[in-house]
C-alpha positions as a Markdown table, in Angstrom:
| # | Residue | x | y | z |
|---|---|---|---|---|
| 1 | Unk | -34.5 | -5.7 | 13.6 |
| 2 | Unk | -32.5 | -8.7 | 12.5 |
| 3 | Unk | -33.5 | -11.7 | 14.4 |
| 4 | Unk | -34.4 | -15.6 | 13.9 |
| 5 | Unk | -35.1 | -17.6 | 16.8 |
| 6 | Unk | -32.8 | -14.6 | 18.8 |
| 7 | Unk | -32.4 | -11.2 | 17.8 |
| 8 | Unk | -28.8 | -10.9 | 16.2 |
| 9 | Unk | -26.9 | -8.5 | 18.8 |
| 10 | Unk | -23.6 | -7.9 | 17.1 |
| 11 | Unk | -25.0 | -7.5 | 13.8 |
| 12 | Unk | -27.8 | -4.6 | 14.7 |
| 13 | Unk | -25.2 | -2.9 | 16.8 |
| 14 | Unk | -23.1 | -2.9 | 13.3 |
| 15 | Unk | -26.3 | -1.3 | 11.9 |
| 16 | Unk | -27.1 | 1.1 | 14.4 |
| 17 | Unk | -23.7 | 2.7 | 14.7 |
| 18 | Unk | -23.0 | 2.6 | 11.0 |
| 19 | Unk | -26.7 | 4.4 | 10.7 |
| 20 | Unk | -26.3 | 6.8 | 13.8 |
| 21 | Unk | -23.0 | 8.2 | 12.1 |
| 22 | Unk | -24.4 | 8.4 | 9.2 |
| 23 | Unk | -27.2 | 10.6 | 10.2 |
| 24 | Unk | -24.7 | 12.4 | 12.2 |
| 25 | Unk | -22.1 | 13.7 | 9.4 |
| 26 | Unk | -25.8 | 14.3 | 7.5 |
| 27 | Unk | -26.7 | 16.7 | 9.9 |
| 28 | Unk | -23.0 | 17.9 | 10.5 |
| 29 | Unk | -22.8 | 18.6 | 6.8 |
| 30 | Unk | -25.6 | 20.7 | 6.7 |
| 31 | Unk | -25.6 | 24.5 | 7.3 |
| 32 | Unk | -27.9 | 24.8 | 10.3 |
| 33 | Unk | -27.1 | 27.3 | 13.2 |
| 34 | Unk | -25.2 | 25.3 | 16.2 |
| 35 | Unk | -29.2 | 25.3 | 18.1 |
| 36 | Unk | -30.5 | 23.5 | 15.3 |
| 37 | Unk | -27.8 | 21.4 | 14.6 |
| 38 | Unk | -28.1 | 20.4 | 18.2 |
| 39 | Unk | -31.4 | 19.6 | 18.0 |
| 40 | Unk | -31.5 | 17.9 | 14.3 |
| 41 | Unk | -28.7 | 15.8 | 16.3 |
| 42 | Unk | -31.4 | 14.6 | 18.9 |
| 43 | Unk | -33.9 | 14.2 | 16.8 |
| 44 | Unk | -32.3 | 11.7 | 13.6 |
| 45 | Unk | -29.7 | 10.4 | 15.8 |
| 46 | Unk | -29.8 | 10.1 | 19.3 |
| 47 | Unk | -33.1 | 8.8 | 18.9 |
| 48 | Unk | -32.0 | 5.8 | 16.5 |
| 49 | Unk | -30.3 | 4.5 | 19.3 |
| 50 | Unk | -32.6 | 5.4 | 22.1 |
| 51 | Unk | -35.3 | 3.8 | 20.4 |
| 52 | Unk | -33.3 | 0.8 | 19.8 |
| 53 | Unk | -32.1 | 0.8 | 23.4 |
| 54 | Unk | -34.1 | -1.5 | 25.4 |
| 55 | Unk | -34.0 | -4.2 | 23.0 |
| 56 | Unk | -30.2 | -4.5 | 21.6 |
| 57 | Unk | -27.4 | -4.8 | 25.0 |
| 58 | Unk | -25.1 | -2.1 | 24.1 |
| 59 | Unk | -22.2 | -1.6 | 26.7 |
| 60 | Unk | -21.5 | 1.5 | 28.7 |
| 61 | Unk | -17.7 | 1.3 | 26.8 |
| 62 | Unk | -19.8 | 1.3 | 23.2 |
| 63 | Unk | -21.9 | 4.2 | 24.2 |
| 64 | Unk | -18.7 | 6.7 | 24.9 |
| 65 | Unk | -16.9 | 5.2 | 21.7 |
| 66 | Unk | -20.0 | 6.5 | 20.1 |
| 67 | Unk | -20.0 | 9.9 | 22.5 |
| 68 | Unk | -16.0 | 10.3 | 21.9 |
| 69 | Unk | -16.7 | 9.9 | 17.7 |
| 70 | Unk | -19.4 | 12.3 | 17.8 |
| 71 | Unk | -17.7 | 14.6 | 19.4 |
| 72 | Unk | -14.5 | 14.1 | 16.9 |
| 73 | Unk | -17.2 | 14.5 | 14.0 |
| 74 | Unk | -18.1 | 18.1 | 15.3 |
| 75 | Unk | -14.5 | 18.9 | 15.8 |
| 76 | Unk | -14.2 | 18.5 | 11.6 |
| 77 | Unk | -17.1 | 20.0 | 10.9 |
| 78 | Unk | -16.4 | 22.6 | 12.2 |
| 79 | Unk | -19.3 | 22.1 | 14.9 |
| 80 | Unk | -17.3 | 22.0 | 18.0 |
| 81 | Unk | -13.9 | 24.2 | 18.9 |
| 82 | Unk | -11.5 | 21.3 | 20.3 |
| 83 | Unk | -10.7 | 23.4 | 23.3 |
| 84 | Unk | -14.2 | 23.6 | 24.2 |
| 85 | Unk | -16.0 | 22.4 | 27.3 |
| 86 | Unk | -17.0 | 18.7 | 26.6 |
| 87 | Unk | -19.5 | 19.2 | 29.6 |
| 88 | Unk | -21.0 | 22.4 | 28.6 |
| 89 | Unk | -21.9 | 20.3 | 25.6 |
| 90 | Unk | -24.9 | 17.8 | 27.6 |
| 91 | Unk | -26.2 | 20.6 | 29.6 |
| 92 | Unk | -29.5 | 21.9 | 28.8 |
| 93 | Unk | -29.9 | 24.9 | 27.2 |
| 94 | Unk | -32.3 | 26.1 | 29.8 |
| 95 | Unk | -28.9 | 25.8 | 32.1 |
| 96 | Unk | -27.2 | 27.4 | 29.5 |
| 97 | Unk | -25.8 | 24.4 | 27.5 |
| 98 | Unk | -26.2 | 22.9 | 24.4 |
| 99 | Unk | -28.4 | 20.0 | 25.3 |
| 100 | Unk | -27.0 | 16.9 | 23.1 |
């Protein structure tokens, strides 16, 4: 965390996304099956930011920039067919999504 006498806001959201995306294209880059993938998702990169949630103010408009350019990353991958159901996609699997 980057703080003095206040933790530095703009500057750990920098970090954050330019880490989450990171970890994303990592993942995206790799050859995992599309239930892995999923799940290596939650596990490096959603949880960067979760973990970092209560403590750095993000705005709802931040989080679906972030939601929109994950879901463009999986589009170039290869990941994610870009006529596909954007819903289907935060289901759970026990419901018969794909649980990001």
């Amino acid at each position: 965390m980057l703080q003095a006498d206040q933790i530095k806001q703009e500057e750990m959201k920098d970090k954050i996304q330019t880490e989450y995306f990171r970890q994303v294209k990592r993942v995206l880059r790799s050859k995992l099956n599309g239930g892995n993938m999923i799940s290596a998702i939650n596990i490096w990169a959603v949880s960067l930011v979760r973990y970092t949630a209560g403590i750095v103010k993000q705005r709802k408009d931040e989080l679906e920039a972030m939601d929109r350019w994950t879901r463009k990353l999986m589009t170039a991958y290869n990941s994610l067919h870009p006529r596909a159901d954007v819903d289907r996609l935060y289901v759970p699997t026990k419901e018969g999504g794909r649980g990001l």
